[in-house]
C-alpha positions in Angstrom: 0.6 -34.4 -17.5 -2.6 -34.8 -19.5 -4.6 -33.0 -17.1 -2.0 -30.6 -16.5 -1.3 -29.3 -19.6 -5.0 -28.3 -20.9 -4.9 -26.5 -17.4 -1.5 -24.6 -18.0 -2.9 -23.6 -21.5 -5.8 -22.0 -20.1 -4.3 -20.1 -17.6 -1.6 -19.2 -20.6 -4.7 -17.6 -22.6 -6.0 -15.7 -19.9 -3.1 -14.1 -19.0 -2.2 -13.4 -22.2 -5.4 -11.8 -23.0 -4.9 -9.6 -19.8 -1.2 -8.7 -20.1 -1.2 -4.8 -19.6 -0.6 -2.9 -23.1 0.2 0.6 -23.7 -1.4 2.5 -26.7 -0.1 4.2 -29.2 1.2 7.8 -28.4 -0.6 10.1 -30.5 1.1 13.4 -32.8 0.8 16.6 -32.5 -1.9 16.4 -35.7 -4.4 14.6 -32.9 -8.0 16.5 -33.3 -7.7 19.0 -30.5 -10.6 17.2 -28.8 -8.9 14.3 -28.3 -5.5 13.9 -25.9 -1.7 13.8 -27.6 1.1 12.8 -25.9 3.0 14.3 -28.2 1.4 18.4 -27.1 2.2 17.4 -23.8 5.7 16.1 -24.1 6.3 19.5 -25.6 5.4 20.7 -22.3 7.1 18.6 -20.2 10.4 19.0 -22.2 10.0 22.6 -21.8 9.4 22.8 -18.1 12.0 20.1 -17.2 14.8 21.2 -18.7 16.9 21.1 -15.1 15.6 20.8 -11.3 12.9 22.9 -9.9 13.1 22.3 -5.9 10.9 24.6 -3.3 12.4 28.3 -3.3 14.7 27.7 -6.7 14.7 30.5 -9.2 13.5 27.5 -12.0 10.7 26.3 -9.7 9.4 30.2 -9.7 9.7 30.3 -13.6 7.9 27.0 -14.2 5.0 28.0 -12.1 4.5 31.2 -14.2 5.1 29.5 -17.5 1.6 27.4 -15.7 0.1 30.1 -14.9 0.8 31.4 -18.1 -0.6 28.3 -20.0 -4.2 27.9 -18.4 -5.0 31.7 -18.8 -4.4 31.4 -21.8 -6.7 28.5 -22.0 -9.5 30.9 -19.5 -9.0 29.8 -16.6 -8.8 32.8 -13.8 -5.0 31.6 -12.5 -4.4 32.3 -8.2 -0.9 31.9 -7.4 -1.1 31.8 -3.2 1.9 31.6 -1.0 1.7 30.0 1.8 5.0 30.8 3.8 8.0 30.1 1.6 5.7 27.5 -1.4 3.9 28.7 -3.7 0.8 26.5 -5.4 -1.1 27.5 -8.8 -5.2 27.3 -8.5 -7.0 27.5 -11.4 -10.9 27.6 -12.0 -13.1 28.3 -14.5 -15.0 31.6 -14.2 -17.3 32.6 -10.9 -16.5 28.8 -10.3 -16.9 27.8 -6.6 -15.0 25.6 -5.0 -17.0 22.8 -5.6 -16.5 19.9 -8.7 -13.6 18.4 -10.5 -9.8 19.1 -9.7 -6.9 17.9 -11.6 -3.6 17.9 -9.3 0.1 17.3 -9.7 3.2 18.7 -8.1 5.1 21.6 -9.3 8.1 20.8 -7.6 11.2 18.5 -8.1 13.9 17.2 -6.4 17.3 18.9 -6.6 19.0 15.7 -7.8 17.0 15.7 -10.8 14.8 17.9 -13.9 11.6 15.5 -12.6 10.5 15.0 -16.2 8.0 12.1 -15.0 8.1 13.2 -11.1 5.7 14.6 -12.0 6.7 16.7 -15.1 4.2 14.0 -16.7 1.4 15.3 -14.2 1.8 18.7 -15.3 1.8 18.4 -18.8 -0.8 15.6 -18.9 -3.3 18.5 -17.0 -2.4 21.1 -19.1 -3.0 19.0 -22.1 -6.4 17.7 -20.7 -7.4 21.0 -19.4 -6.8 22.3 -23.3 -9.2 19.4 -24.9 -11.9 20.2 -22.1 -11.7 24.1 -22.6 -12.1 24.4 -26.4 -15.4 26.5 -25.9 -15.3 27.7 -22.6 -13.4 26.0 -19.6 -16.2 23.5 -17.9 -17.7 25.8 -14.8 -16.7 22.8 -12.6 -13.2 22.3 -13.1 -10.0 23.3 -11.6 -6.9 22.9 -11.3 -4.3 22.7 -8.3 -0.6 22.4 -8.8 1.4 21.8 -5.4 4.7 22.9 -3.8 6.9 20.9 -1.4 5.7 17.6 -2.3 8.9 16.2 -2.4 9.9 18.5 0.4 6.7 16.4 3.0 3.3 17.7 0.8 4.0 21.2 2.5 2.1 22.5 -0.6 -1.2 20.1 -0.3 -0.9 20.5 3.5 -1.1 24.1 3.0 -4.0 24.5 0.5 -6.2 21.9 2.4 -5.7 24.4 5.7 -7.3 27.6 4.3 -9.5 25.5 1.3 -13.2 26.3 2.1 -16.0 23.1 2.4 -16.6 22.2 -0.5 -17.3 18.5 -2.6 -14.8 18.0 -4.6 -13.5 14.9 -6.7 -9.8 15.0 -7.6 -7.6 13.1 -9.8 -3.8 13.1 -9.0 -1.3 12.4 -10.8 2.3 11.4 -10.0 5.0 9.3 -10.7 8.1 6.7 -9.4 8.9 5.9 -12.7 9.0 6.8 -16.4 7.5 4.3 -18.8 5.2 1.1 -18.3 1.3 0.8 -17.5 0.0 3.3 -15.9 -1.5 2.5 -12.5 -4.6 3.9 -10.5 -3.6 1.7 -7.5 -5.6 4.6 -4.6 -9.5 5.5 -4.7 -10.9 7.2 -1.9 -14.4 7.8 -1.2 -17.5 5.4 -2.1 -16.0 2.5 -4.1 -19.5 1.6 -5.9 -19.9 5.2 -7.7 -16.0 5.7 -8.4 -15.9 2.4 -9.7 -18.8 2.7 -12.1 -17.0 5.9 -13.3 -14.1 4.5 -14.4 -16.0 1.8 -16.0 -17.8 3.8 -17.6 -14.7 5.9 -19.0 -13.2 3.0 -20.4 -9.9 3.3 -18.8 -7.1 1.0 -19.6 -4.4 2.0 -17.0 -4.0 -1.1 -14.5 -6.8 -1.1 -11.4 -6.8 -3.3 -8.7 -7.8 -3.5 -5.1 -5.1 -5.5 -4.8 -2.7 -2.5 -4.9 -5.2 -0.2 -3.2 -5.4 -2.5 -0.4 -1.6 -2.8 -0.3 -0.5 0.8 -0.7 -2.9 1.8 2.1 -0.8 -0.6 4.4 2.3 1.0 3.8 4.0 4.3 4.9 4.1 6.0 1.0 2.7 9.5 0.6 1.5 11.5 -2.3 -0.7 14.7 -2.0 -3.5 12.6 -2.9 -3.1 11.3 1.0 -3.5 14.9 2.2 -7.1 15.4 0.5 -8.3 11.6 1.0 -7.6 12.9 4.8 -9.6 16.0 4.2 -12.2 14.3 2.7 -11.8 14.5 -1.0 -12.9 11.6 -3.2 -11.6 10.9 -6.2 -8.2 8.5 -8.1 -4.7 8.2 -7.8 -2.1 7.6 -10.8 1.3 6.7 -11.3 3.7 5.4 -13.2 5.9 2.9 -11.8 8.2 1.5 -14.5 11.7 2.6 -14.7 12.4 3.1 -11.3 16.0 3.5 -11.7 15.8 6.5 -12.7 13.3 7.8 -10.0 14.5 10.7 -8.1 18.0 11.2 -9.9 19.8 12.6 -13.0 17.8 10.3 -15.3 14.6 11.6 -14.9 14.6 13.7 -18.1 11.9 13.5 -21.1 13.8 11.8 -23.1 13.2 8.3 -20.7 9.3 9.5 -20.4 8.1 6.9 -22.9 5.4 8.8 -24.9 3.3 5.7 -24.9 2.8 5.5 -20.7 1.8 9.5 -21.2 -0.7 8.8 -23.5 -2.3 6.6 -21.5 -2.7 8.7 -18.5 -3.8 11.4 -20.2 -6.6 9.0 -22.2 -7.5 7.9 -18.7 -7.4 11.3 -16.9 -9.5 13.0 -20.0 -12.2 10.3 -20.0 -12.4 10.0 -16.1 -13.0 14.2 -16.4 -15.6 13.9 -19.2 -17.0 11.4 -16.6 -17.2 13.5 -13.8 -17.5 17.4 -14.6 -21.1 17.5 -14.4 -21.5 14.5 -11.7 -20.7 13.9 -8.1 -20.2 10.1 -6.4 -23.1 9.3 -4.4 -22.7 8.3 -0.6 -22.0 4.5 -0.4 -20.6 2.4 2.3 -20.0 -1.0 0.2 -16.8 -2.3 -0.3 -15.4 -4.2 -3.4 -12.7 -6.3 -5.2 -11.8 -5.0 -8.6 -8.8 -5.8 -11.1 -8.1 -5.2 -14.7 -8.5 -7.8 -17.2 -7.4 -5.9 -20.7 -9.1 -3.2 -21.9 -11.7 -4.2 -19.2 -12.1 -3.5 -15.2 -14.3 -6.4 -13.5 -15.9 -5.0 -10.2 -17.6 -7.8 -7.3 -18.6 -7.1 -3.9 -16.6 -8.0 -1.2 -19.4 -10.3 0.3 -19.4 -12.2 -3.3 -15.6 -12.5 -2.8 -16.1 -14.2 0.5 -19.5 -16.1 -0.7 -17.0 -18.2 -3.4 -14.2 -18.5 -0.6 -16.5 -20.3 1.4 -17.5 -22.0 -1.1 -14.2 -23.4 -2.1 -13.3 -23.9 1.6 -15.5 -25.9 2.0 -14.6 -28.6 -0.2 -11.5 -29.4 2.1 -11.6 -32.6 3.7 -10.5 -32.6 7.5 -8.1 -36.1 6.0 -5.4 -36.4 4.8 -5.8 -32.6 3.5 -4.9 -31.0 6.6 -2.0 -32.4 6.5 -0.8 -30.8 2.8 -1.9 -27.8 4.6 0.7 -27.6 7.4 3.1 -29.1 4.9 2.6 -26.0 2.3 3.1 -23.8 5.0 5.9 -25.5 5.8 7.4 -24.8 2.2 6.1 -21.6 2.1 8.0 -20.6 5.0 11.5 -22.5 3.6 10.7 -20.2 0.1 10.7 -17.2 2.2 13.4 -18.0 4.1 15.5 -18.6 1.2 14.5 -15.5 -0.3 15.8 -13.4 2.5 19.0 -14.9 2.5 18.8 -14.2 -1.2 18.5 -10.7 -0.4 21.2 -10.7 2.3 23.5 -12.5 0.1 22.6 -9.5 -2.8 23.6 -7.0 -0.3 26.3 -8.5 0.7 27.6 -8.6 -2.8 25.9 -5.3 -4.0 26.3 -2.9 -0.7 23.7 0.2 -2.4 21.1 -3.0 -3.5 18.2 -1.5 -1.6 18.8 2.4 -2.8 16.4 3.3 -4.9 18.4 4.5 -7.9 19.9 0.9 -8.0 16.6 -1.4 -7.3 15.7 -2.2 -10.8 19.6 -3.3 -12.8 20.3 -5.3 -9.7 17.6 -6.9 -9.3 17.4 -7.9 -12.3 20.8 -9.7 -11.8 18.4 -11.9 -9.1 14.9 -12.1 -10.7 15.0 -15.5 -11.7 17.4 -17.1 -8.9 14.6 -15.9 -6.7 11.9 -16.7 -8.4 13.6 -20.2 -9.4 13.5 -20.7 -5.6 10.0 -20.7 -5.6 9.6 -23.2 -8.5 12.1 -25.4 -7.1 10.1 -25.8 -3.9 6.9 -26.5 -5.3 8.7 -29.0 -7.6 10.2 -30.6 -4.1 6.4 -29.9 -2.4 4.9 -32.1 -4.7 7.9 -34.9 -5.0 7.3 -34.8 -1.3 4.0 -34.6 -0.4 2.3 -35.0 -3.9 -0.1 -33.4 -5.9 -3.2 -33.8 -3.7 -1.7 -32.5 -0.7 -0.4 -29.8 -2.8 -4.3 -28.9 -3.4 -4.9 -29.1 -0.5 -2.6 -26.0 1.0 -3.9 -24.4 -2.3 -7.6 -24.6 -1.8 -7.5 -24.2 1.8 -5.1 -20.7 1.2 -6.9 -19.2 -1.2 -10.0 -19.9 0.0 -9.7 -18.5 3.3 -7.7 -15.8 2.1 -11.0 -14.8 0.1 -12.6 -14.9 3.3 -10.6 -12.7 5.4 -8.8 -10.1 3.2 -11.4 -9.9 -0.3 -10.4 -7.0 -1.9 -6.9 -8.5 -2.1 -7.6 -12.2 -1.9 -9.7 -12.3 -5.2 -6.2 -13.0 -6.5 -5.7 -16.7 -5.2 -9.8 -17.4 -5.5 -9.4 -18.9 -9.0 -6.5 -21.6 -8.5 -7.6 -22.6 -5.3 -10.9 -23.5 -7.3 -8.8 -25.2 -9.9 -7.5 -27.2 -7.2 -10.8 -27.7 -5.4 -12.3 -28.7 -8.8 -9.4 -30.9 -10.9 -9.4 -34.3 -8.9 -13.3 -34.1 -9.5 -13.1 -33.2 -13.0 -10.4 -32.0 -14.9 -12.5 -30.5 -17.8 -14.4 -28.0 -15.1 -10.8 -26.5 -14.0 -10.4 -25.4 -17.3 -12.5 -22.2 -16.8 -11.0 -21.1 -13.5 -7.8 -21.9 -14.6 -8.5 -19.2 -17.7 -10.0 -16.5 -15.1 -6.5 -17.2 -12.7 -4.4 -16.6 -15.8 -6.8 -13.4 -16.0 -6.1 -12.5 -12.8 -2.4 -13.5 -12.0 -1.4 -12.5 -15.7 -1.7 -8.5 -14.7 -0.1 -9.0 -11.1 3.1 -10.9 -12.4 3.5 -8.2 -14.8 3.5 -5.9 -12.2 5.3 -7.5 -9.3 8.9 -6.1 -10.2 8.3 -2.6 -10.9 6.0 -2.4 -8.0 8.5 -4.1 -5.6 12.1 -3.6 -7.5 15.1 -5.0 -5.4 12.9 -5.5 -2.3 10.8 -8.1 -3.7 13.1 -11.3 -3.7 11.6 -12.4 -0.6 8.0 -12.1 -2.0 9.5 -13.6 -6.0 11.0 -16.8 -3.8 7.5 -17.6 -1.9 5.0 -16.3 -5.0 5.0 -19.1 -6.9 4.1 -21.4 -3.8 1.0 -18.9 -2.9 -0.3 -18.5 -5.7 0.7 -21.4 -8.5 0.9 -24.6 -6.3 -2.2 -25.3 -8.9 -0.2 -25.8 -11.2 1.8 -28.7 -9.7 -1.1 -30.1 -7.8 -3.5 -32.8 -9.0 -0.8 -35.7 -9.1 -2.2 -37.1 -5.7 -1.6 -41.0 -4.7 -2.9 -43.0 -7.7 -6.0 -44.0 -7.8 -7.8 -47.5 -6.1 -6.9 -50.3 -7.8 -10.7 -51.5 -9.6 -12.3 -54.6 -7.4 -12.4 -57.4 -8.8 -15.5 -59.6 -7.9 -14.7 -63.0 -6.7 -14.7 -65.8 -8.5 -18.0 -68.1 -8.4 
């Protein structure tokens, strides 16, 4: 324990330091050149006062109540049709095609007013179009406001079909909640220029390849898919907290915590400011990237792999590769117990996996299923001990570096701590602090991003990626030699 618990500390630090925070939501008194959550939640309440699907009579009077808003701000407002949808375009002045659009979905679901879905995309553009437009509105900045998202992205589908060539950046904004960090978890187009821009915006809403590289994997649609396909660059928000209430009844403003909106809307303003005057320059790199607190660290994929290696390669071929079939091994009994975990919740809960139910009942399960996951580590090193415990660690992580960077950054610093503790305890203290950093931001996320389905992936987490933590208590050390007498 008294290597262990300098370790633990650091990684406590780091991932306090790197714990998402929302800001303050600002008044309606904010300077007018600065974004309020408050002007825009005067929207939102306004235009999601009950649901507004494709074709309704409230749809129709929310879109002119837009259109009616960004002329008054100058912009020259095009309502087009396309077949039974109608999407908003706005642009400043003789502006062609070309530069900066803001995008959200005008539409909701029938079930529900869609105050966040995506309510909280149209008032946070409206709001941001207001603080850019004081003067003039910027002669490279538009807006487009969708139909029939929820009804397939008819609308985006549509506009993308008869949308001249042009380059164009967009930043969309949606939502599957209503209230936690916001998340830009999609970039499309080269990672080294959009990447520097949102550095250089100073954007606090959570970033990581991590979720980029997982959301790309997996079947989920927004309209930003439908210009990344076309060829658009640009970012892709959400909210994701409060999922219970996605897509139902309880989608109204008065769950929309102010706080999350303020952040988009600081994000989307600076990330405009960024780009109106600016397009990303071709670049074919790739690159790992998370958020750390206010900051976002960015590496290269091959620097990713370089440390993997690195870390690999302090694996002995005996008895480590032994701990690393026997961490599989417990891997593989965490998931398994996590599954029937989720069985048994269905079982007992028949609507566990709808999404109007995922977060309260899962929360019923949260820490049975993680507590799976500590229990077996606990067993993996009472079994095995601590050095072959390292051993699955280092060899994990490292290679999972290797092959899959953008998202195996995240197990890069505890497989160092366990490549580095049995050497020297002191030198695990620093990537023990940047695994907190790194683990801090994903554990926070993990539940809202996942909701009931994750039990499976809470029961095997802490085995992949805090067996550090219970390493380093390997067979005791060789007894000293003790020179012969005479």
């Amino acid at each position: 324990m008294r290597t262990e618990l300098p370790i633990l500390a650091a990684a406590a630090v780091g991932a306090t330091l790197a714990w998402p925070r929302l800001p303050t939501a600002s008044g309606v008194d904010t300077p007018e050149i600065a974004f309020s959550a408050a002007r825009a939640l005067t929207h939102v309440a306004a235009w999601s006062t009950s649901p507004r699907p494709v074709k309704s009579v409230r749809h129709d009077e929310v879109v002119q109540l837009l259109a009616t808003e960004l002329e008054s701000q100058g912009f020259v407002v095009e309502q087009q049709r396309p077949g039974a949808l109608q999407n908003l375009v706005a642009s400043a002045p003789g502006a062609t095609q070309d530069g900066l659009w803001l995008v959200a979905h005008s539409d909701s679901v029938p079930e529900g007013p869609g105050a966040a879905d995506d309510g909280l995309g149209l008032g946070v553009i409206t709001e941001v179009t207001r603080a850019l437009s004081l003067d003039r509105v910027p002669a490279h900045l538009h807006v487009l406001f969708t139909d029939g998202e929820e009804a397939g992205l008819r609308g985006a589908e549509a506009f993308v079909r008869t949308a001249p060539t042009a380059e164009r950046l967009a930043i969309n904004i949606d939502a599957r909640g209503d209230q936690g960090p916001a998340y830009m978890f999609q970039v499309a187009g080269p990672s080294s220029a959009l990447l520097d821009g949102w550095q250089a915006s100073g954007c606090t809403a959570q970033a990581t390849s991590l979720a980029r590289t997982v959301y790309d994997l997996l079947p989920n649609d927004t309209d930003f898919t439908v210009l990344q396909r076309s060829g658009w660059n640009g970012y892709n928000f959400a909210l994701i907290g409060g999922a219970d209430r996605y897509h139902s009844a309880g989608d109204t403003v008065a769950n929309l915590d102010p706080r999350s909106v303020q952040q988009v809307g600081d994000c989307v303003l600076a990330l405009a400011r960024t780009w109106l005057d600016r397009s990303p320059a071709a670049d074919t790199r790739s690159f790992a990237y998370a958020q750390a607190g206010p900051w976002t660290w960015v590496l290269p994929t091959w620097v990713i792999r370089a440390l993997g290696l690195l870390v690999v390669a302090t694996l002995r071929p005996r008895p480590r590769l032994r701990g690393v079939a026997i961490g599989a091994s417990v891997a593989l009994a965490a998931l398994v117990a996590g599954v029937l975990l989720e069985g048994l919740a269905v079982a007992l809960w028949p609507g566990f996996t709808a999404p109007v139910a995922e977060i309260p009942n899962a929360l019923r399960l949260i820490v049975p299923a993680f507590g799976i996951g500590v229990l077996s580590c606990l067993a993996w090193r009472r079994w095995a001990g601590g050095e072959l415990v390292d051993a699955f660690t280092v060899a994990f992580g490292g290679l999972a570096a290797v092959l899959l960077p953008t998202a195996g950054y995240l197990l890069l610093p505890g497989a160092a701590v366990a490549a580095v503790r049995s050497r020297s305890p002191t030198f695990a203290l620093l990537p023990a602090f940047l695994a907190g950093i790194t683990l801090g931001p994903f554990y926070a996320g993990i539940g809202d991003a996942l909701t009931s389905r994750m039990l499976p992936l809470l029961a095997v987490l802490p085995v992949m990626t805090v067996g550090w933590v219970f390493g380093g208590v390997g067979s005791p050390p060789p007894s000293p030699v003790t020179p012969a007498a005479g």
